[in-house]
N, C-alpha and C positions, 0 to 999 in steps of 0.2 A: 523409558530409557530413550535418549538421543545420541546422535552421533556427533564427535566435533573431529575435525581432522587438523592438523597441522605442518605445515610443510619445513625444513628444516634444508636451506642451500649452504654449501660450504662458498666458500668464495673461488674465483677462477674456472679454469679450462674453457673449451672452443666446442663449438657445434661442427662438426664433422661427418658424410654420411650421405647415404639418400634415403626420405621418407617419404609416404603419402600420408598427409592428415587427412584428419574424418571427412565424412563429403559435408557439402553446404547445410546449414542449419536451415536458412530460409526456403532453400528448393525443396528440403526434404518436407517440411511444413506443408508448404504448397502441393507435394505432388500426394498428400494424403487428401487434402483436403478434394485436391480437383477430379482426384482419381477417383474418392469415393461418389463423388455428382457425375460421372461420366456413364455414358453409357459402354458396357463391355468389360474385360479386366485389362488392367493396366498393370505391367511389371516394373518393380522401382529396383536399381541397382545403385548399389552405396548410399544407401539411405541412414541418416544417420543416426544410430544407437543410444542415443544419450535422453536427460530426463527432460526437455523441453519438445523434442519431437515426434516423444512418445507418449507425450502428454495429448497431443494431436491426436497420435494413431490410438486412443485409448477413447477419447471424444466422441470420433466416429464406429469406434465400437457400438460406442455405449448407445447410439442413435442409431443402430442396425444393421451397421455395416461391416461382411465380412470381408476379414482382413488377418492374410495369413502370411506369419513372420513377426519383428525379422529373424530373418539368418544369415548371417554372418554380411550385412546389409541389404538382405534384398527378400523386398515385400512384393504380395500378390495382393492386390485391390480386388475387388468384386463388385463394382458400379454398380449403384441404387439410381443411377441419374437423374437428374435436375432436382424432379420433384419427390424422390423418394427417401428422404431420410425420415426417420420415423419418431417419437417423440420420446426424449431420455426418461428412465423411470426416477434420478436423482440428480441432484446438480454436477454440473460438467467440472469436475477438479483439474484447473491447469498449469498445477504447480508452481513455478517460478516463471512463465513464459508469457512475458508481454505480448507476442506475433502472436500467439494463439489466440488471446484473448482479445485483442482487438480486433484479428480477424474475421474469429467466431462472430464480435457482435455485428460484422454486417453481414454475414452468410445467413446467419439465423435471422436478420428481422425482418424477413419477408417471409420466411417459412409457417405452416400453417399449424404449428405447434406453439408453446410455450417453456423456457427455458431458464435455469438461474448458471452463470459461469464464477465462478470462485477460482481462487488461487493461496500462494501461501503469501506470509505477514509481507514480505517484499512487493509482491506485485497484488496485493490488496491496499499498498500504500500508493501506489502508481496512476498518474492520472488518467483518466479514459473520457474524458469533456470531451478530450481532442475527436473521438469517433463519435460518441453518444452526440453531440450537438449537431454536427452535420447530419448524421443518420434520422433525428428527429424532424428536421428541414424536408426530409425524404418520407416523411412520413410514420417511422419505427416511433417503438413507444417501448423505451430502455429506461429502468430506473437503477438509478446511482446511488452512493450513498451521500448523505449533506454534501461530503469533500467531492462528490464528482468520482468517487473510487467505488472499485467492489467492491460486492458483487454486485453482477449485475443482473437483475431480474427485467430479461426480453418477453415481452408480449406477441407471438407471430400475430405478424398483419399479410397474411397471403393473397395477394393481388390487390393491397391498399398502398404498396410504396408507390412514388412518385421521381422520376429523375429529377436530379437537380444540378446546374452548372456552379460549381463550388471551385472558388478560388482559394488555395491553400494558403493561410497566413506563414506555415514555417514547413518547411522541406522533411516530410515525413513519409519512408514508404508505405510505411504500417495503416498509415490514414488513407492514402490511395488506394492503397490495397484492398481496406475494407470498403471501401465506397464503392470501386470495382465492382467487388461480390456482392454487396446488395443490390446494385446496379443491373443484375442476373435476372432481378425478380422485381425490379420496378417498372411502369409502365411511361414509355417516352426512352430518351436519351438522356443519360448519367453522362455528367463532364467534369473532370476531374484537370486544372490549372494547378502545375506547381511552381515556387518562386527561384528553385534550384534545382539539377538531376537526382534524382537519388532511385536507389537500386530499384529495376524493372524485371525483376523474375515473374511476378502475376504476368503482366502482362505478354512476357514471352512464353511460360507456360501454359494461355490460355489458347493463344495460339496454336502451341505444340497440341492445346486438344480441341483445335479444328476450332476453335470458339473465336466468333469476328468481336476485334477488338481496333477499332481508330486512333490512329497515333500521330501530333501535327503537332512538331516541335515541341513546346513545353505542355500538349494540352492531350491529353487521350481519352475515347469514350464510347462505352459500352449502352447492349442494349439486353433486354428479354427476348429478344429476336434471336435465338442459338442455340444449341445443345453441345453438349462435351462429348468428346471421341476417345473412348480407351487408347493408353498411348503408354510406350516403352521409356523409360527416363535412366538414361546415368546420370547420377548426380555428382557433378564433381566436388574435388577437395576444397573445403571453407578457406576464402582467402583469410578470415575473419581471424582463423586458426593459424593458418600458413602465417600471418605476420607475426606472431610471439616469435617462429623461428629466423623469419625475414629479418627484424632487429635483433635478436641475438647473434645472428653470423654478422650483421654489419658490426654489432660491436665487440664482441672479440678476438681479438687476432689470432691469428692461426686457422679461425676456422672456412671452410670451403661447403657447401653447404646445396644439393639439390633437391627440392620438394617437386614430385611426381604428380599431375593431373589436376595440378589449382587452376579453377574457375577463376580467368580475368576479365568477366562481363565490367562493360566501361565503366556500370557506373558503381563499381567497387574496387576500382584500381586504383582511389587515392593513397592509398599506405605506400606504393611503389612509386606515385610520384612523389609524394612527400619526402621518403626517404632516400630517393634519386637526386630531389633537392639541394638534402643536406651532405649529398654526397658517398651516398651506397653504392656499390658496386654489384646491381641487381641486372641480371641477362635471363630476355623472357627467348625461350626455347620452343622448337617444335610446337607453333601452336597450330589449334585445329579446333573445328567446332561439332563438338559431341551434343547431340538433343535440342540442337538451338540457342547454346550456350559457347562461348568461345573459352579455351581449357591452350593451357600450357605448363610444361617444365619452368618452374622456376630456380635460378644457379644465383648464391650470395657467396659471394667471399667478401672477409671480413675490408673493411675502409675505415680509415678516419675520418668522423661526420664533423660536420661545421653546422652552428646555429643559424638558424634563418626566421625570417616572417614567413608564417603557412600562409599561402596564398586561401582566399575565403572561397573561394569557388570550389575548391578541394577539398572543404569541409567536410559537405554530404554524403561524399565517396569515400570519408574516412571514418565516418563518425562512432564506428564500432571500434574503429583501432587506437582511438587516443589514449588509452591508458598505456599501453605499452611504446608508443612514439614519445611519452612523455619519457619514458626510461632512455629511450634513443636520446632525447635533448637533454638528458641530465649525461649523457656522457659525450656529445657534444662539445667542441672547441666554442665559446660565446654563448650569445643569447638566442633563445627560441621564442615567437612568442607565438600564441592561437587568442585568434580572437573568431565571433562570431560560431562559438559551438556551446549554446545556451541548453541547447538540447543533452547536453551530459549529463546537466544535475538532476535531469528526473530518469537516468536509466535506472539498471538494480538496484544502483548508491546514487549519490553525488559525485560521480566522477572525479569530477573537478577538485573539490574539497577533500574526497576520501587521498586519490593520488597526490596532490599537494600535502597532506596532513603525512603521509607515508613518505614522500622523498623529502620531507625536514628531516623526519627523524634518521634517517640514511643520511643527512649532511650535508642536501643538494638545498640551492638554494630557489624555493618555488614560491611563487607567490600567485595564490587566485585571484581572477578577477570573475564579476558576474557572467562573461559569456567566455572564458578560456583561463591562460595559464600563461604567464611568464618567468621561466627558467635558465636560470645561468648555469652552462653546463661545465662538467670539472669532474671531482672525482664523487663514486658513490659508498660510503662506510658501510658499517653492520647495522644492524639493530634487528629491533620487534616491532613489526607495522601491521596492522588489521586489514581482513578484506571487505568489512562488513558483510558477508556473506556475497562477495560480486565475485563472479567467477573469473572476468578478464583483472578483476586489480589483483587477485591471487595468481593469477599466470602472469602477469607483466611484474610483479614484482619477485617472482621464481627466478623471471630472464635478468633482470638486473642485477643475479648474482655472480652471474659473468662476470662483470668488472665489478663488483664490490672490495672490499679493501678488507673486510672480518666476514663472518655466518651474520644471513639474515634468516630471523624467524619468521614465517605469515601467517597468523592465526585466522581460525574461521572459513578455512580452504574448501569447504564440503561440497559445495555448490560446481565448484569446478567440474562435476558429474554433468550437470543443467546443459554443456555445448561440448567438454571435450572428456571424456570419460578418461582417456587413452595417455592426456599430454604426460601424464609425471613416470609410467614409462618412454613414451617416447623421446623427451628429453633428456633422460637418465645413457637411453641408448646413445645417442648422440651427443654425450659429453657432458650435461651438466651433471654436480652432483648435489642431487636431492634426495631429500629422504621422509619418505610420507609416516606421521603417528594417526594411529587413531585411539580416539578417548570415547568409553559410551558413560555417558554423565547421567546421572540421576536426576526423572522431574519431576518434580513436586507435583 
């Protein structure tokens, strides 16, 4: 048996309210990972629940490491530090979650075990050249399959990595990030040059655990010279998340809208300049910086957006949120365009493709291009649109029922579990009306 969910919005109403979304996906990630290499116990608060993060905290189970929770967000770590993780007795299953897995493969290729990382059909289709080729440069010995995808079967080479200064061809954190963590266990200095900002939570949580980490403008770099410090983390709320509700108060009227303790580290606040842009009415509040992270109120009341060119620089810092900004520019006064986000068509879908193939049939007028989207904004109808099992094109397309015009159907919604387990009450609370089925289907 399988599960298939479907989401069912009627059309209209306002977001209304004050909520906190889940805490960050990528912190929560990070403080398993770093907490379990630490020496000492580390306590995580708002760690987040869903099936991507606990794919993580399941990883370092399985490689010896105790780890007690969650509950009701908040995990006890038990540091094995640096070198004590221990060798898994079966392959690391990591569900739907690219950060894990690409992670994983530069933590473990210096480790003095051996290990294979799997995941499901989505992120077995997903490419991983982008780590496995630098990480081999460094010495790792990862095989792929022909496509360059998982699984991946790591060889530990313990005290055989080698640093290496690697210029990044495309603005990825996920690639820094693992380079970073093999960077832990190679011998020399690991340099890591990227061609754009993009999100720095490694690096400020390695910090947070006492771990010297070099930072000189666009270039940061790490050494085997360190050890990790048990360390305290609140994790705040996923701006990742906070934007499905960010564009739905800007685009329907009436609503007024506060989200409680969103994470606006810099280099994740393009959705609010984006949508500042196009003319939101977004008020960052009471900020403060909880763990090393800067955290505020954020206040939307609804505006009327106008089309614009996304500035490219803005890209990196938005690139998880363009499914649902593209809902903002279908209701947009003019034209929207994005260019320079090439990197959408290889996340859980095609981005790109899947949200263009879903605002036709809603009656907006999109048209792909190889690295973005060009969309005349106006009004958006009913219909039945697929998420191909991508969790933000099922939540960006929930939000677009604010202003739709009939009920839109979104098949394939299950995944929604993988980052926000929580949104189809919370949006419910908050004024949309949705209405979740679920089907258990028969597999052959």
């Amino acid at each position: 048996m399988s599960k298939s969910i479907t989401f069912k919005i009627q059309p209209g109403g306002s977001l209304q309210g004050a909520a906190r979304v889940p805490g960050d996906k990528s912190m929560s990630h990070r403080s398993i990972m770093l907490g379990s290499l630490a020496d000492g116990v580390t306590h995580v608060k708002g760690f987040l629940e869903a099936e991507d993060a606990l794919a993580t905290l399941q990883a370092f189970r399985d490689m010896g490491v105790t780890i007690e929770g969650p509950t009701n967000g908040e995990v006890t770590i038990h540091g094995v530090g640096k070198h004590g993780l221990q060798a898994p007795k079966n392959p690391l299953y990591l569900g739907n979650s690219g950060t894990s897995m690409r992670l994983l493969s530069g933590l473990l290729a210096g480790q003095a075990f051996d290990c294979v990382l799997t995941g499901d059909k989505s992120l077995s289709g997903r490419p991983m050249k982008r780590v496995t080729d630098p990480l081999a440069a460094m010495g790792a010995d990862i095989k792929t399959t022909e496509k360059g995808t998982a699984p991946l079967h790591i060889t530990g080479r313990a005290g055989q990595l080698n640093g290496i200064d690697y210029v990044m061809p495309m603005a990825s954190a996920q690639v820094k990030s693992c380079l970073l963590l093999a960077g832990m266990y190679a011998q020399g200095v690991t340099t890591v040059t990227e061609p754009a900002p993009t999100r720095d939570h490694t690096e400020r949580m390695l910090s947070g655990f006492n771990y010297p980490v070099k930072q000189d403008a666009s270039t940061v770099s790490i050494t085997a010279e360190g050890k990790l410090t048990a360390s305290d983390i609140d994790v705040p709320s996923d701006i990742s998340s906070a934007a499905f509700f960010l564009v739905g108060a800007s685009i329907a009227p009436g609503s007024d809208l506060t989200l409680h303790h969103v994470g606006i580290n810099p280099t994740r606040t393009g959705v609010i300049d984006i949508l500042r842009l196009m003319g939101a009415n977004i008020e960052v509040l009471n900020e403060r910086v909880v763990g090393g992270e800067p955290v505020a109120d954020l206040h939307v009341v609804y505006s009327p957006l106008k089309g614009i060119d996304i500035p490219e620089e803005l890209v990196p810092l938005a690139i998880d949120e363009f499914p649902v900004l593209f809902v903002a520019a279908a209701c947009a006064e003019g034209q929207t365009r994005l260019s320079g986000a090439e990197e959408l068509r290889v996340k859980e879908s095609d981005r790109i493709q899947v949200m263009a193939d879903g605002l036709k049939i809603l009656g907006v007028k999109a048209e792909p291009t190889p690295d973005g989207m060009v969309i005349q904004g106006g009004t958006i109808g009913g219909g039945t649109v697929v998420s191909h099992g991508d969790h933000r094109i099922a939540m960006a397309f929930s939000i677009a029922g604010l202003r739709a015009s009939a009920p839109i159907t979104v098949l394939d919604c299950l995944n929604v579990n993988t980052s926000f387990p929580e949104f189809k009450d919370l949006v419910k609370n908050l004024g949309l009306d949705l209405t979740c089925y679920e089907e258990h289907i028969e597999t052959v």
